[in-house]
N, C-alpha and C positions, 0 to 999 in steps of 0.2 A: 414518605410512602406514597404511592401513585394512589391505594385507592383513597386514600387520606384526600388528596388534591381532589379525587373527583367528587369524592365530596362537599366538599368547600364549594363544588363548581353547582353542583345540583342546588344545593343549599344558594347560593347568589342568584340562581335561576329561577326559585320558587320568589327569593325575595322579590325580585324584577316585576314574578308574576302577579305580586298580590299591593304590588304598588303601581 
């Protein structure tokens, strides 16, 4: 599912953010 993926993608972007 795409919005599955852009999930995953926000999700990797928060991680980014907070490391």
């Amino acid at each position: 599912m795409v919005s599955f993926f852009l999930l995953a993608v926000v999700f990797v972007n928060l991680n980014h953010m907070y490391n």
